[in-house]
PQR file of N, CA, C, O and H, with PARSE charges and radii, in Angstrom:
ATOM      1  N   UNK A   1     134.055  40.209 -62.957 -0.4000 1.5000
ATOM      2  CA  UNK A   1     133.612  40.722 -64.235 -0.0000 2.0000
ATOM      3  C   UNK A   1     133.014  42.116 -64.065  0.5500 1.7000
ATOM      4  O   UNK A   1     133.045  42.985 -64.936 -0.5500 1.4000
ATOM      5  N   UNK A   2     132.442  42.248 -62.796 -0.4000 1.5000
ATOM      6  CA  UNK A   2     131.791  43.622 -62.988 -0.0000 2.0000
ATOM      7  C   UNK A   2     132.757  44.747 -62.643  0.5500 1.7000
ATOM      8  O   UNK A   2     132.551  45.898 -63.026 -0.5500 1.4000
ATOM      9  H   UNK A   2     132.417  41.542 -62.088  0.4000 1.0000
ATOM     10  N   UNK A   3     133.837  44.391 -61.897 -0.4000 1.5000
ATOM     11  CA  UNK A   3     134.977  45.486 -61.546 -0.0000 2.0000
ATOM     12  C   UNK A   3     135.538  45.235 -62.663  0.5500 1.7000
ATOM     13  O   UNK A   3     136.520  45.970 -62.769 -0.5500 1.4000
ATOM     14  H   UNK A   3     134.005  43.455 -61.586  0.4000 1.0000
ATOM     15  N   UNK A   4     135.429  44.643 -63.458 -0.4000 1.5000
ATOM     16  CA  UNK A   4     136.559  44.924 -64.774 -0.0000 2.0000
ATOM     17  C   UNK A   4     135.522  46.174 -66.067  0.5500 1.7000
ATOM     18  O   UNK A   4     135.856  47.103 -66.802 -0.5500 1.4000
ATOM     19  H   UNK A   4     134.631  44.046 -63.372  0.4000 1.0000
ATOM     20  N   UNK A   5     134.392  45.577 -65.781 -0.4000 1.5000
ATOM     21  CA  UNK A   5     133.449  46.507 -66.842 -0.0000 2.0000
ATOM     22  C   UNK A   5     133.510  47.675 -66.110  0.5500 1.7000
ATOM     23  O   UNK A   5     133.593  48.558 -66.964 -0.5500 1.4000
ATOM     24  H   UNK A   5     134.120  44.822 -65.184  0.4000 1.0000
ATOM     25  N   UNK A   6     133.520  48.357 -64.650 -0.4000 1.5000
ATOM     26  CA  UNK A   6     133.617  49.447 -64.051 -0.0000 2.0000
ATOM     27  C   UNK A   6     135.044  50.125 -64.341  0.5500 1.7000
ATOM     28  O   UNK A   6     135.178  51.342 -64.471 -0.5500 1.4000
ATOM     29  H   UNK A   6     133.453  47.640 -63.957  0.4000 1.0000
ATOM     30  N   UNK A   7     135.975  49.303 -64.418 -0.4000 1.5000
ATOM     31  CA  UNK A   7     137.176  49.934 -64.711 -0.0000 2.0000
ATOM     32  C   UNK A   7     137.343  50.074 -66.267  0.5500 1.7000
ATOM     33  O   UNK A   7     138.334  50.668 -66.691 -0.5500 1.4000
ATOM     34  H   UNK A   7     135.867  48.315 -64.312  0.4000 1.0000
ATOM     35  N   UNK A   8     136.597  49.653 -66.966 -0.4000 1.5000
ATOM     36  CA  UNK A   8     136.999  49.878 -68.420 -0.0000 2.0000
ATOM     37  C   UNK A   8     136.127  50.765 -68.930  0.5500 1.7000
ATOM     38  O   UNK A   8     136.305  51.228 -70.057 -0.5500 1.4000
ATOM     39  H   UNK A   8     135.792  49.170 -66.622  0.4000 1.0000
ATOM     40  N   UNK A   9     135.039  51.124 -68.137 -0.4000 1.5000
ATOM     41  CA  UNK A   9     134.249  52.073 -68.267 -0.0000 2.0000
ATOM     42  C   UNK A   9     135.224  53.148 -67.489  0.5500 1.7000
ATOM     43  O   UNK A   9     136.033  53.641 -68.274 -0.5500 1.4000
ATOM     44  H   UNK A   9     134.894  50.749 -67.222  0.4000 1.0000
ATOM     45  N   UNK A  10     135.340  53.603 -66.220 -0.4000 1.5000
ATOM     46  CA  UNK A  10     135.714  55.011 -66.003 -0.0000 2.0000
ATOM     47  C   UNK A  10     137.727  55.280 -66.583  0.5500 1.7000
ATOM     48  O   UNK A  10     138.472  56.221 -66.309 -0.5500 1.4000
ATOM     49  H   UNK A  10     134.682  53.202 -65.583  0.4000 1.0000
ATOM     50  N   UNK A  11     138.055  53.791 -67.570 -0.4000 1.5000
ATOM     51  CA  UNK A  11     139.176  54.296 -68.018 -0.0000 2.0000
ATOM     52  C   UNK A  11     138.821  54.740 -69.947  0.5500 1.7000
ATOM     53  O   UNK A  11     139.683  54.919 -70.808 -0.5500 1.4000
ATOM     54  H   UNK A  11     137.449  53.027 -67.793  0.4000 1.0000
ATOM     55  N   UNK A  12     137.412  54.802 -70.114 -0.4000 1.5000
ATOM     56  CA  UNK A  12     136.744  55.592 -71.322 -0.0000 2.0000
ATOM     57  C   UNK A  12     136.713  54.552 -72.368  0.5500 1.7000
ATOM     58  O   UNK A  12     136.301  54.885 -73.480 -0.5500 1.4000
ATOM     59  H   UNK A  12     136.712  54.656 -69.415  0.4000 1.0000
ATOM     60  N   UNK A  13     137.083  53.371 -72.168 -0.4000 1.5000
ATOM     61  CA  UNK A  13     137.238  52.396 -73.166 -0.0000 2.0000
ATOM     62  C   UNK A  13     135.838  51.863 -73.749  0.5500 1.7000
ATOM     63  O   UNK A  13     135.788  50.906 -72.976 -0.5500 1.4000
ATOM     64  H   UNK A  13     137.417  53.101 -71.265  0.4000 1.0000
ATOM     65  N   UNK A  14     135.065  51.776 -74.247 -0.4000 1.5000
ATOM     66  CA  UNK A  14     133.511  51.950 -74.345 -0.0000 2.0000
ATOM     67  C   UNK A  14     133.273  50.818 -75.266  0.5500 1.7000
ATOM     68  O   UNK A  14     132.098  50.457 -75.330 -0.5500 1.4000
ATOM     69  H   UNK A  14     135.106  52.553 -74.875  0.4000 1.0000
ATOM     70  N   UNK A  15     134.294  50.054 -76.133 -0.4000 1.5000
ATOM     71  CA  UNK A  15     134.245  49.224 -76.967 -0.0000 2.0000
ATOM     72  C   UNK A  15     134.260  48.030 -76.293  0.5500 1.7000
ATOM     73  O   UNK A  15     133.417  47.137 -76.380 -0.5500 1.4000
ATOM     74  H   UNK A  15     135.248  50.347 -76.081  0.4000 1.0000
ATOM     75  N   UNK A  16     135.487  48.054 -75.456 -0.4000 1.5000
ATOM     76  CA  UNK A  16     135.797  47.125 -74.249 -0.0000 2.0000
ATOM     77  C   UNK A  16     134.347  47.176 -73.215  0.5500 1.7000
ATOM     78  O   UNK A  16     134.031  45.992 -73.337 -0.5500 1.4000
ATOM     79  H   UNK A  16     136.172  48.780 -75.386  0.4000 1.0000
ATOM     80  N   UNK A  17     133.737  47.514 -72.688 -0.4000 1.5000
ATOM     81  CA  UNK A  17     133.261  48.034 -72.004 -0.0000 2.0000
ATOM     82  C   UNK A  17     131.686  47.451 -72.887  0.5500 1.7000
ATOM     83  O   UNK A  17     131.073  46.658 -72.172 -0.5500 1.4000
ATOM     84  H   UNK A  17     133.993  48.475 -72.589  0.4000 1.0000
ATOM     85  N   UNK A  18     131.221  47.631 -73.805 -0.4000 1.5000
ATOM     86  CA  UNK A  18     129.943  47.329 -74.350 -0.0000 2.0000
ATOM     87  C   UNK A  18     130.512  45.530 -74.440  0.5500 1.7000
ATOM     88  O   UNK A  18     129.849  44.653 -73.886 -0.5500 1.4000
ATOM     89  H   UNK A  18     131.718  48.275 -74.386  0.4000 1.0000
ATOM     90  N   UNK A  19     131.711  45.237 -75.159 -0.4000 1.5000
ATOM     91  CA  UNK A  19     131.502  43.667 -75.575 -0.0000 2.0000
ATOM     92  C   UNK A  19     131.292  42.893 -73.967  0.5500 1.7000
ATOM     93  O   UNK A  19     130.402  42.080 -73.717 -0.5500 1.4000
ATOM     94  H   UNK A  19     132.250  45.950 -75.608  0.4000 1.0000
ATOM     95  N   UNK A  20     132.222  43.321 -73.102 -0.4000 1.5000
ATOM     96  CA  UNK A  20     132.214  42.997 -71.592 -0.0000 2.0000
ATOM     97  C   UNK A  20     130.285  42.936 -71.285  0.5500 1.7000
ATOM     98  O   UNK A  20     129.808  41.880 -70.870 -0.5500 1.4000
ATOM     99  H   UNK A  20     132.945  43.981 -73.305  0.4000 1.0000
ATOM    100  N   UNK A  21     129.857  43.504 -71.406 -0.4000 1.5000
ATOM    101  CA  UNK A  21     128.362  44.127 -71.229 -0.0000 2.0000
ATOM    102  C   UNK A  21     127.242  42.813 -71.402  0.5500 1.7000
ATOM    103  O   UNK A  21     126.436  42.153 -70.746 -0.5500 1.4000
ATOM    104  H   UNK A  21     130.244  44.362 -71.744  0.4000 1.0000
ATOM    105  N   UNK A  22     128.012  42.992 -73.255 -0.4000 1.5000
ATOM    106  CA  UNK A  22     126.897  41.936 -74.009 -0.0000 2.0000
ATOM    107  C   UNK A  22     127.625  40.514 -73.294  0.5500 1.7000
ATOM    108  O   UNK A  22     126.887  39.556 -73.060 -0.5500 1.4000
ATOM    109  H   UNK A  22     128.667  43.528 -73.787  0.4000 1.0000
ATOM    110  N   UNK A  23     128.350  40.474 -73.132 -0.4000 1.5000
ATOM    111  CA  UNK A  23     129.269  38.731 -72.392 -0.0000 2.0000
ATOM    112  C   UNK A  23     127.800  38.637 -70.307  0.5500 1.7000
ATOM    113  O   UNK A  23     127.033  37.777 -69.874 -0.5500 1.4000
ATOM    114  H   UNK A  23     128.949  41.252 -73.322  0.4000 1.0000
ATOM    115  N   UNK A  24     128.114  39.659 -69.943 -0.4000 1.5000
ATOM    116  CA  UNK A  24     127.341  39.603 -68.865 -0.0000 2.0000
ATOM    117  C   UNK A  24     126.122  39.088 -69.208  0.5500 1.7000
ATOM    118  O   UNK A  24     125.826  37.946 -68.856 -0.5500 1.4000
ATOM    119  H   UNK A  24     128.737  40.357 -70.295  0.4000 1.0000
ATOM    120  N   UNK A  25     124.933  40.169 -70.219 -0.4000 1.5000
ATOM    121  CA  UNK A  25     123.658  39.787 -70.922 -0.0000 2.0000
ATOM    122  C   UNK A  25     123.849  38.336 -71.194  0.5500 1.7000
ATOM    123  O   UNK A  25     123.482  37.686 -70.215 -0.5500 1.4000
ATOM    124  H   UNK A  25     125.174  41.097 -70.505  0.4000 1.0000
ATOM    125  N   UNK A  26     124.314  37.548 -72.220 -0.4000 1.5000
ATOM    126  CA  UNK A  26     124.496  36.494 -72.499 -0.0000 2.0000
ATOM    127  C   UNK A  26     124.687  35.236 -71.314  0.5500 1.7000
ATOM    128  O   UNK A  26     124.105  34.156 -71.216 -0.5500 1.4000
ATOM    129  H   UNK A  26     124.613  38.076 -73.015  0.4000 1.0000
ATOM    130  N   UNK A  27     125.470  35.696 -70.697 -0.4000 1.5000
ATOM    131  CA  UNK A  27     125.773  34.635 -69.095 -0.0000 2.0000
ATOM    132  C   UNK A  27     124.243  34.465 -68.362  0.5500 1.7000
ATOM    133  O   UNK A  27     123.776  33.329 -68.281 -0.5500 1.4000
ATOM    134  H   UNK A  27     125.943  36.573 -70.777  0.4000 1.0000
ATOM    135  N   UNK A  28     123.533  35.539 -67.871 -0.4000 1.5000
ATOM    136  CA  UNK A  28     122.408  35.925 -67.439 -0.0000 2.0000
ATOM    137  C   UNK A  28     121.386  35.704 -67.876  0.5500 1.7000
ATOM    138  O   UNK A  28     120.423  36.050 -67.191 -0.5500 1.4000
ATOM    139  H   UNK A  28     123.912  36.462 -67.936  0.4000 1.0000
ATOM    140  N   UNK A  29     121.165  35.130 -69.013 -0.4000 1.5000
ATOM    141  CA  UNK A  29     120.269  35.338 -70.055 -0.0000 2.0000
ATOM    142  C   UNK A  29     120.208  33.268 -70.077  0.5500 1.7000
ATOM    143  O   UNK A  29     119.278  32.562 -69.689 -0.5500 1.4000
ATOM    144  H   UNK A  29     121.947  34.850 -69.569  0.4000 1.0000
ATOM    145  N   UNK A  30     121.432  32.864 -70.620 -0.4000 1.5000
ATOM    146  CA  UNK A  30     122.150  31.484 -70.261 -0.0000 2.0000
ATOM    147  C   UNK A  30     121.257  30.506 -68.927  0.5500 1.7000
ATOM    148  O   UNK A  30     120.396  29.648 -69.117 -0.5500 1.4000
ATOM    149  H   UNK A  30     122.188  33.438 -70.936  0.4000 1.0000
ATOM    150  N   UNK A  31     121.864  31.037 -67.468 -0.4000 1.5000
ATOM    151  CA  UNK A  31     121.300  30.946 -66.764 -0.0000 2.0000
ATOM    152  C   UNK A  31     120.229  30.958 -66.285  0.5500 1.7000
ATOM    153  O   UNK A  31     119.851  29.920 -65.743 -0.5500 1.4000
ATOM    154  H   UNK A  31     122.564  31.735 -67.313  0.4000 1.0000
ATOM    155  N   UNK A  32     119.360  32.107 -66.303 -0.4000 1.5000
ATOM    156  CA  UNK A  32     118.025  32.074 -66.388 -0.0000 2.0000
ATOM    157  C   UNK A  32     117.160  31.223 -67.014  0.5500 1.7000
ATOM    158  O   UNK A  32     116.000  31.037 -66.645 -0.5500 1.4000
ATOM    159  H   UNK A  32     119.667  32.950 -66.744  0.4000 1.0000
ATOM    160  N   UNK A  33     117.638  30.751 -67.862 -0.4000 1.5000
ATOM    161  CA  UNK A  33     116.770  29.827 -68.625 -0.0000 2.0000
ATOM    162  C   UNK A  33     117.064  28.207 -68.445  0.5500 1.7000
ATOM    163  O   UNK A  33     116.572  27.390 -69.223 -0.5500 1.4000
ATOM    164  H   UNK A  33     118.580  30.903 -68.162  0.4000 1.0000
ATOM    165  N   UNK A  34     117.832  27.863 -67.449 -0.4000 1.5000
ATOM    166  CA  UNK A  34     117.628  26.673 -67.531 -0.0000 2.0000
ATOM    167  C   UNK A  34     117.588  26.201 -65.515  0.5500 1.7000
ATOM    168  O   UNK A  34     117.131  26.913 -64.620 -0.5500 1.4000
ATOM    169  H   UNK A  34     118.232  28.526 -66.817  0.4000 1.0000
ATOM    170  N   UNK A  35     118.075  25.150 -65.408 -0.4000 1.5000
ATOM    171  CA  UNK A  35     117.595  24.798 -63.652 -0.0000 2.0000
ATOM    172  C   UNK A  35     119.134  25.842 -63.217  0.5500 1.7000
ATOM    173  O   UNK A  35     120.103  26.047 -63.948 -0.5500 1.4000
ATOM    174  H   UNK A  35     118.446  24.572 -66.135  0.4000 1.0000
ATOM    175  N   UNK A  36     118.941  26.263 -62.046 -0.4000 1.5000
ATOM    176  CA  UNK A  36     120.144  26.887 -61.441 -0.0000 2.0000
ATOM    177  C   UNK A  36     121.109  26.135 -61.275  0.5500 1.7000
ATOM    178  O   UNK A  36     122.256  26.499 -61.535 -0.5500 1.4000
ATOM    179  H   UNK A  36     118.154  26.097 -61.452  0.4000 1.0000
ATOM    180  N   UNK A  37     120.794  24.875 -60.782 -0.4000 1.5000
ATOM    181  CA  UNK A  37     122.373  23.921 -60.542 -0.0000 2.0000
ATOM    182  C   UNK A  37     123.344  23.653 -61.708  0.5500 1.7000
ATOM    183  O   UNK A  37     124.570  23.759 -61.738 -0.5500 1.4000
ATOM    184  H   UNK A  37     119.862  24.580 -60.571  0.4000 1.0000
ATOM    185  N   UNK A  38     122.673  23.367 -62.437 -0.4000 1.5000
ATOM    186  CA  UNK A  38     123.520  22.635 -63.416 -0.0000 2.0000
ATOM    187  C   UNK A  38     123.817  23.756 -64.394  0.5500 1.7000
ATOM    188  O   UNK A  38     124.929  23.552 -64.880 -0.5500 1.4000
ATOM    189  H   UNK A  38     121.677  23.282 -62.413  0.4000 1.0000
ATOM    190  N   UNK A  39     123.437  24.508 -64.721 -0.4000 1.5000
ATOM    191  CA  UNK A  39     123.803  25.887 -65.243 -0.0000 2.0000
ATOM    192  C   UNK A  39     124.870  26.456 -64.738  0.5500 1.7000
ATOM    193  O   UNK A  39     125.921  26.659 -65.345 -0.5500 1.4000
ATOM    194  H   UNK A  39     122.534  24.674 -64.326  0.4000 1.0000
ATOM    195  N   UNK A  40     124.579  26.787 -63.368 -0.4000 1.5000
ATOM    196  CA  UNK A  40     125.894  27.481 -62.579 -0.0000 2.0000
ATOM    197  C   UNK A  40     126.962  27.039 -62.501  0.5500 1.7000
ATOM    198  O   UNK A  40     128.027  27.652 -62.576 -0.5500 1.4000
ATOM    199  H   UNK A  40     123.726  26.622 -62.875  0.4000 1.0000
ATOM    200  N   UNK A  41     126.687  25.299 -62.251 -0.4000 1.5000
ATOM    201  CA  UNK A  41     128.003  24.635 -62.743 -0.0000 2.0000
ATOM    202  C   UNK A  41     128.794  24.414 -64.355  0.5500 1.7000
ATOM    203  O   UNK A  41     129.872  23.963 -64.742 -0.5500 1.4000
ATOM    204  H   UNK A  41     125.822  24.801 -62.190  0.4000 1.0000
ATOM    205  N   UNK A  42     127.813  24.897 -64.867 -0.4000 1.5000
ATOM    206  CA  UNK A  42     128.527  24.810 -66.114 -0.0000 2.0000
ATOM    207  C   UNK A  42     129.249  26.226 -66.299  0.5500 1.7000
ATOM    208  O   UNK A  42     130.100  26.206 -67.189 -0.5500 1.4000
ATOM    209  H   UNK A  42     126.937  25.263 -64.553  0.4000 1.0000
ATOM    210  N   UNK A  43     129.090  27.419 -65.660 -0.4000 1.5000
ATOM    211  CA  UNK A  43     129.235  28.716 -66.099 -0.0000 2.0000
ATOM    212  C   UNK A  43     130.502  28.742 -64.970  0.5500 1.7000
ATOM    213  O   UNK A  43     131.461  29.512 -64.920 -0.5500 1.4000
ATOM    214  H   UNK A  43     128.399  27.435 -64.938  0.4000 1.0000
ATOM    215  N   UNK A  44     130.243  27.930 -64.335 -0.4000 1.5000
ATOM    216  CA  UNK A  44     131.728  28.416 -63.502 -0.0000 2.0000
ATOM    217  C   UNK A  44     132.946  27.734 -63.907  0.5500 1.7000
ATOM    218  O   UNK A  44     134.092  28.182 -63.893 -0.5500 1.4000
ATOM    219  H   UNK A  44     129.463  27.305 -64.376  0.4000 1.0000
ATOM    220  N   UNK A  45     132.387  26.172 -64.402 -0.4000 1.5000
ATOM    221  CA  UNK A  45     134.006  25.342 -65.370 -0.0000 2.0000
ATOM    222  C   UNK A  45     133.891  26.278 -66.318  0.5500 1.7000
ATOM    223  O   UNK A  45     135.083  26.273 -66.626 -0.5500 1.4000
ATOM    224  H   UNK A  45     131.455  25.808 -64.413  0.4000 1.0000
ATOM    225  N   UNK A  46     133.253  27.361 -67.285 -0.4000 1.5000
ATOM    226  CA  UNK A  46     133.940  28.488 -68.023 -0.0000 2.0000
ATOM    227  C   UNK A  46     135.193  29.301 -67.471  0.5500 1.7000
ATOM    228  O   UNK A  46     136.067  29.762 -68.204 -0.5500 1.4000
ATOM    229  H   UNK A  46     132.285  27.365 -67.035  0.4000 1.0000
ATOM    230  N   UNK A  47     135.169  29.415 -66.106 -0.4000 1.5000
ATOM    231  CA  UNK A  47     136.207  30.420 -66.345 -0.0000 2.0000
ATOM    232  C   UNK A  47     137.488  29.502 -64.998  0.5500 1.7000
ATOM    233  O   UNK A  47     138.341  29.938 -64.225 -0.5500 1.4000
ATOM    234  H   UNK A  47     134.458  29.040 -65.511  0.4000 1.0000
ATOM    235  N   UNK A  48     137.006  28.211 -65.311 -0.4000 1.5000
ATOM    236  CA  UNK A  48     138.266  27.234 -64.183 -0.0000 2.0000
ATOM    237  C   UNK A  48     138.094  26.913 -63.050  0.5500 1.7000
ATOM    238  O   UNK A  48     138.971  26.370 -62.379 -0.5500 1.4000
ATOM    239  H   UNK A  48     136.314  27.856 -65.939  0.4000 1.0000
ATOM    240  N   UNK A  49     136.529  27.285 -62.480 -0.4000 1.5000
ATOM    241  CA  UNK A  49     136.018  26.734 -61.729 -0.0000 2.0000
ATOM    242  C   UNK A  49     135.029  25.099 -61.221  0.5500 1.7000
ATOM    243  O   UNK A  49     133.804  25.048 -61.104 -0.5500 1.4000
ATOM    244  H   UNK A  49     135.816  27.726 -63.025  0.4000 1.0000
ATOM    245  N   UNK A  50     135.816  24.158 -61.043 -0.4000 1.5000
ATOM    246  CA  UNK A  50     134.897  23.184 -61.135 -0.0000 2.0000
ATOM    247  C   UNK A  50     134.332  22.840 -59.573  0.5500 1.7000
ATOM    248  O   UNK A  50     135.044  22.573 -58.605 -0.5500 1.4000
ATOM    249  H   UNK A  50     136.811  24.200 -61.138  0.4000 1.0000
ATOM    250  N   UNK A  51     132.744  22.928 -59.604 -0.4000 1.5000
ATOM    251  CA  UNK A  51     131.918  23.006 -58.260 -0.0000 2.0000
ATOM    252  C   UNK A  51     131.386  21.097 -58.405  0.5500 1.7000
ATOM    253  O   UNK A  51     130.837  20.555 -57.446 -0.5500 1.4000
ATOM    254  H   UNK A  51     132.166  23.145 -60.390  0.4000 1.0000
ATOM    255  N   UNK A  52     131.672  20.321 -59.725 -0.4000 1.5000
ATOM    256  CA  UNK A  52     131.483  19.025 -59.879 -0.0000 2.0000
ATOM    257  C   UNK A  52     130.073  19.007 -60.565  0.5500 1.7000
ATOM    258  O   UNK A  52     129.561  20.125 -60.633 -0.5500 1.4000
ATOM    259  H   UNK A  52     132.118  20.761 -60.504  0.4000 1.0000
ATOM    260  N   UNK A  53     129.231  17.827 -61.162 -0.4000 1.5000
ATOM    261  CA  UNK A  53     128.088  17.590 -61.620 -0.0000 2.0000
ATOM    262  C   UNK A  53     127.075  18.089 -60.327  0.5500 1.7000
ATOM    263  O   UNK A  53     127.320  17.936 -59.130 -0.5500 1.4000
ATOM    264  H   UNK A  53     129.647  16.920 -61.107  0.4000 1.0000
ATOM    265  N   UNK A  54     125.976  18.672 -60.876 -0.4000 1.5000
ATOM    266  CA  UNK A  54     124.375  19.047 -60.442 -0.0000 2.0000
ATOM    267  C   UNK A  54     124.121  17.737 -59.818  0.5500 1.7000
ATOM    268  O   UNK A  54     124.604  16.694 -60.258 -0.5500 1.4000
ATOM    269  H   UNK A  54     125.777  18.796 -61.848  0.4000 1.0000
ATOM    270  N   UNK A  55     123.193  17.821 -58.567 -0.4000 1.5000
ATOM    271  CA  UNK A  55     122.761  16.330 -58.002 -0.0000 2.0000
ATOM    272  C   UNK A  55     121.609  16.455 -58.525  0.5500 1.7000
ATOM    273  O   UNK A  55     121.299  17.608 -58.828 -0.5500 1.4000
ATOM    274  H   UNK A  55     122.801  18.669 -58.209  0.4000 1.0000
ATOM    275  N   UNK A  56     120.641  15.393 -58.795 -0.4000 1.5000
ATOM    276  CA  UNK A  56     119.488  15.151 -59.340 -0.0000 2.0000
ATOM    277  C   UNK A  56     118.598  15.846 -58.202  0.5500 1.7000
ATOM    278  O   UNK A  56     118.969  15.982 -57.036 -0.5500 1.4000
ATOM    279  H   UNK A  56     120.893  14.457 -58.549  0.4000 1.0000
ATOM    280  N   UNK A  57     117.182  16.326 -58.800 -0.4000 1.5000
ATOM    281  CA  UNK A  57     116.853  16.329 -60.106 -0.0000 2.0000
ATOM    282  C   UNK A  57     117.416  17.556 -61.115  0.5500 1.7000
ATOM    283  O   UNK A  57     116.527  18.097 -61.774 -0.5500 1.4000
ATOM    284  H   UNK A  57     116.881  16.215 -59.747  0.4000 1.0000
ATOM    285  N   UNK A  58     118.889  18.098 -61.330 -0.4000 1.5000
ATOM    286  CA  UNK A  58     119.443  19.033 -61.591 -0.0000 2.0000
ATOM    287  C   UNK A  58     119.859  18.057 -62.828  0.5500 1.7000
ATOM    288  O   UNK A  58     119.859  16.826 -62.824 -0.5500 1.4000
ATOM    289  H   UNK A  58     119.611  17.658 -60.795  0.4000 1.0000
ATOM    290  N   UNK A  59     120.215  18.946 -63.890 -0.4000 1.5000
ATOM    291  CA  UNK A  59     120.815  18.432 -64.642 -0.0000 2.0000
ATOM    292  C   UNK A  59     122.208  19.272 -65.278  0.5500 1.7000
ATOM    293  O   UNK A  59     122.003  20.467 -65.067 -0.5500 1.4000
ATOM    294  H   UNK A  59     120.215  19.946 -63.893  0.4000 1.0000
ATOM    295  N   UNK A  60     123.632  19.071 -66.023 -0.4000 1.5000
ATOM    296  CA  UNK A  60     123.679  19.648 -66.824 -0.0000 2.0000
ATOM    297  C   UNK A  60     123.429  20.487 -67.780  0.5500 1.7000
ATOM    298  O   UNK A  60     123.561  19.724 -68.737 -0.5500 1.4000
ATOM    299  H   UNK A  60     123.798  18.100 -66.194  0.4000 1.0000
ATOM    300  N   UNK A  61     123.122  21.654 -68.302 -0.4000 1.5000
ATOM    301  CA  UNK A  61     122.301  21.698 -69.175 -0.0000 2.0000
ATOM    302  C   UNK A  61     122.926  21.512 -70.660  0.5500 1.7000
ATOM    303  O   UNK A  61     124.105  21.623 -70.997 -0.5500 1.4000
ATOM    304  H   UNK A  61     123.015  22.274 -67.525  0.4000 1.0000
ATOM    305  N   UNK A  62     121.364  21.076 -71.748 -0.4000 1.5000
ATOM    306  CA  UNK A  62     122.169  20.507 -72.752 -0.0000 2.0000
ATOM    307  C   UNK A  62     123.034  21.174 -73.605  0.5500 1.7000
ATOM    308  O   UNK A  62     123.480  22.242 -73.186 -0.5500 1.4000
ATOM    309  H   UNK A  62     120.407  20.985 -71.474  0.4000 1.0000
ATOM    310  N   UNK A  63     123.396  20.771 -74.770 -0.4000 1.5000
ATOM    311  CA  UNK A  63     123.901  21.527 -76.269 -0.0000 2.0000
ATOM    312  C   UNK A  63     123.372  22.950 -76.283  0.5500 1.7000
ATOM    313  O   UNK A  63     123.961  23.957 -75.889 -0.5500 1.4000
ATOM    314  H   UNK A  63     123.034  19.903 -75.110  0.4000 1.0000
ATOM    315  N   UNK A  64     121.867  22.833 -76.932 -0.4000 1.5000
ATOM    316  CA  UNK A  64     121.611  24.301 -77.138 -0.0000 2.0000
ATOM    317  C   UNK A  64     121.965  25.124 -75.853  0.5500 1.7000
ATOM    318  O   UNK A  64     122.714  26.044 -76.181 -0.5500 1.4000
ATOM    319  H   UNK A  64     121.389  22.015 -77.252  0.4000 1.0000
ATOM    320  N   UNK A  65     121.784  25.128 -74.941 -0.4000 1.5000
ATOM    321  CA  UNK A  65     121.832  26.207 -73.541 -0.0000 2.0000
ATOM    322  C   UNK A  65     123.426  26.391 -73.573  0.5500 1.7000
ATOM    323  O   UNK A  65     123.807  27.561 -73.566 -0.5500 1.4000
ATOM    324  H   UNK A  65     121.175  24.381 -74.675  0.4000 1.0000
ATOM    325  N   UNK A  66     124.343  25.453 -73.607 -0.4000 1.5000
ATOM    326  CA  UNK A  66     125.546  25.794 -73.563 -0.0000 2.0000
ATOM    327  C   UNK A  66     126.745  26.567 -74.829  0.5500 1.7000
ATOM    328  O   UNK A  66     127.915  26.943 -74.769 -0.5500 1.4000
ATOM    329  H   UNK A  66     124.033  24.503 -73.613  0.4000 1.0000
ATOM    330  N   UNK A  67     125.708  26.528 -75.888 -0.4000 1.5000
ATOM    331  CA  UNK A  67     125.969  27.670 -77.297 -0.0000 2.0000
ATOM    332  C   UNK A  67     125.031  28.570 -77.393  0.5500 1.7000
ATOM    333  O   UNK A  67     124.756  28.779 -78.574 -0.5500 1.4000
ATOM    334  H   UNK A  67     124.757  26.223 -75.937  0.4000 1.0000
ATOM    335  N   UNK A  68     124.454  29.161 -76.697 -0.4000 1.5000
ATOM    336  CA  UNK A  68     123.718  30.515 -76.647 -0.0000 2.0000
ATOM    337  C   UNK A  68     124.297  31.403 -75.816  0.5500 1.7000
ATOM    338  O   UNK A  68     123.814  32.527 -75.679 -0.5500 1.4000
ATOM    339  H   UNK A  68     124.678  28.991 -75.737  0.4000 1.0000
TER
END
């Protein structure tokens, strides 16, 4: 993700390039706020990565964390 925002930045695309931006903010923002395991695993089956369920005391995280 970040070599794609670097390349869409020095190819002047700035529209591309800000929504890419706010998608990073949002991921980061996501994460931070809930336990690292089960977050990370949820952010990586986003893009087809499955690392499997968080071991306890990790959880999934719920509804709201996964629509923000």
């Amino acid at each position: 993700m970040i070599i794609k925002i670097v390349n869409e930045l020095r190819s002047g695309n700035y529209v591309e390039t800000r929504r890419l931006q706010d998608f990073i903010i949002r991921v980061r923002s996501v994460l931070k706020a809930g336990s690292l395991s089960g977050d990370y695993g949820y952010a990586m089956s986003l893009v087809g990565v499955d690392i499997d369920k968080p071991r306890p005391p990790y959880e999934d995280p719920d509804e709201r964390r996964r629509n923000s």
